[in-house]
N, C-alpha and C positions, 0 to 999 in steps of 0.2 A: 564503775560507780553506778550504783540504782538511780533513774530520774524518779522513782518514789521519792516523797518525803517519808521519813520516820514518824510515825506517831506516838503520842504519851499514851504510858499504860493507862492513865487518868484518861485521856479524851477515849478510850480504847474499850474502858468501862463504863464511860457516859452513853457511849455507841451504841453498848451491846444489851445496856438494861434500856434506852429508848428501842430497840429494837422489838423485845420483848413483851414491849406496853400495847406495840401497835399488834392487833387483829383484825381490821377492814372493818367493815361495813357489817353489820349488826343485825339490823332492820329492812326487812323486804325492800321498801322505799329505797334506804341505802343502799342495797347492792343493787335495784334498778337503776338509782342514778349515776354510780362509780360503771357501771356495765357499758357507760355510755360514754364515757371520759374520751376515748381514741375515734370517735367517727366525728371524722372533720368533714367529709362532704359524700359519705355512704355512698362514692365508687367502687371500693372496695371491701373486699370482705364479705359477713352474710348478710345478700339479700332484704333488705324490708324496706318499707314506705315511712320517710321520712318525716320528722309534725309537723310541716311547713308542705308538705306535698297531698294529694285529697285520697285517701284510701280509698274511698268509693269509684272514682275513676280510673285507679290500679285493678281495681275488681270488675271494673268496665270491660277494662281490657283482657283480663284473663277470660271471661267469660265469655267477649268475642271472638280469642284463638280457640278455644274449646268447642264453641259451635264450628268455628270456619274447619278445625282442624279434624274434628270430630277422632279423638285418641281412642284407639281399641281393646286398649289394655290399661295395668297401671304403670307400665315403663314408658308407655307414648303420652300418657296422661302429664308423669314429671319433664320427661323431653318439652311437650307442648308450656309448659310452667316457665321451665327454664326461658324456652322462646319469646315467651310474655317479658319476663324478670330481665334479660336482656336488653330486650325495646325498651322498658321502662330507663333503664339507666340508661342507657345510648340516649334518650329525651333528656336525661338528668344531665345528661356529659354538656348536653347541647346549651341547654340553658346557662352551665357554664359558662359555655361562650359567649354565650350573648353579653355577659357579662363584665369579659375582656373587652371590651369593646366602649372609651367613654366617653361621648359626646362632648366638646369643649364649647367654653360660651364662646361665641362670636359679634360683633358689631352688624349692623346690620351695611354696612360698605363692606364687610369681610363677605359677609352671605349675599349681596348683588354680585360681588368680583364672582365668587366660588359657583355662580349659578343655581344657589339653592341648595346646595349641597352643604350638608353640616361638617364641621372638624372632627374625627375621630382619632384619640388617641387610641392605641393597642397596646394589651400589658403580656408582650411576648412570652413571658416565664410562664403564666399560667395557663395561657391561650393554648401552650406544645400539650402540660400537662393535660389539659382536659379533651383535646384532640384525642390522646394518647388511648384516653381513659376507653372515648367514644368506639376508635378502631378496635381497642379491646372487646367490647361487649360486641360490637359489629360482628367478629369473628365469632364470638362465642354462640350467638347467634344460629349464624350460615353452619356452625359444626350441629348444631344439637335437632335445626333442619333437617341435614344432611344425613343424620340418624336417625329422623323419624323414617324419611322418606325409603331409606334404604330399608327398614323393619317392615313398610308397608310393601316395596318391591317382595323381599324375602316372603312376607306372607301370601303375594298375590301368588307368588311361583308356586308355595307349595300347595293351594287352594286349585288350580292349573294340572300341576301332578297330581296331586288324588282325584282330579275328574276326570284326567288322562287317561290314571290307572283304570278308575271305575269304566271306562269306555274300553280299556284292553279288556277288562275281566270280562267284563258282558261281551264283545266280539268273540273272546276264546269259547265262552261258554256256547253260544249261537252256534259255532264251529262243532262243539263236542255236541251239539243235540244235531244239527245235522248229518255229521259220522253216524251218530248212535239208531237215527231214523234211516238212514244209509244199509247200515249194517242190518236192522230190522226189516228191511224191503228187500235186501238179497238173500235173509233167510228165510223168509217168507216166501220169494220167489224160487227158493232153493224145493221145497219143502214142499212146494205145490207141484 
């Protein structure tokens, strides 16, 4: 036996011409706002500065890995981007936290006993999830690092090699002028 319920052809056709009616959002406005329905705390997903967060300080920052990191290309340019877009949410993850975290009132005989110290409750569930979020970005981080660094190793080798080469080519060639002034003096000496 199906755990479906059977439906009326009536509720079936109600269904299917309300299905019909709906086409979304219309209006620029509209689909900017309906774009927005699923970001509950812009951990994940793409990337961007949240209203509640200063774009300008996002831009702070990008701008100070860009000096610090000085990208050579545009694939270290986006690696360096990413490295930014990481730290920023790893900061988002954080402030999270802070969050789990809620002071409870106390009597001022609870705060002499406690030595000053305030009561804090902790909201476990979401404190794991924003941890979670934090180590996520952490890593994503130390990876996109770890690929600048190695594009810049790669570069330096081959910048190393072609001065290497340049320094065999000139040795060989030094070698062939002195054979060739070699060869020129013993048949000159020959010849005399």
């Amino acid at each position: 036996m199906s755990s479906h319920k059977k439906i009326s052809a009536r509720k079936l056709a109600v269904n299917r011409a309300n299905a019909r009616k709906s086409h979304g959002p219309v209006t620029p406005e509209g689909k900017a706002k309906v774009s927005q329905n699923r970001t509950v705390h812009g951990l994940t997903g793409r990337f961007r500065v949240l209203p509640g967060e200063d774009q300008e300080q996002y831009n702070d920052l990008l701008d100070a890995f860009i000096r610090a990191e000085q990208p050579a290309d545009p694939i270290e340019v986006e690696l360096v981007k990413k490295m930014a877009q990481e730290t920023w949410l790893s900061q988002r993850a954080v402030r999270a936290q802070d969050e789990c975290f809620i002071q409870l009132p106390t009597t001022a005989e609870e705060e002499a006993a406690a030595g000053g110290r305030a009561k804090v409750e902790v909201d476990h569930s979401f404190l794991e999830r924003w941890l979670r979020y934090q180590t996520q970005h952490d890593r994503a981080y130390a990876r996109a690092a770890a690929e600048l660094l190695k594009r810049r190793e790669h570069r330096l080798r081959m910048a190393r090699g072609i001065e290497s080469q340049k320094r065999a080519e000139a040795a060989e060639k030094r070698r062939e002028n002195k054979e060739t002034r070699q060869v020129e003096r013993h048949q000159t000496a020959v010849a005399l």
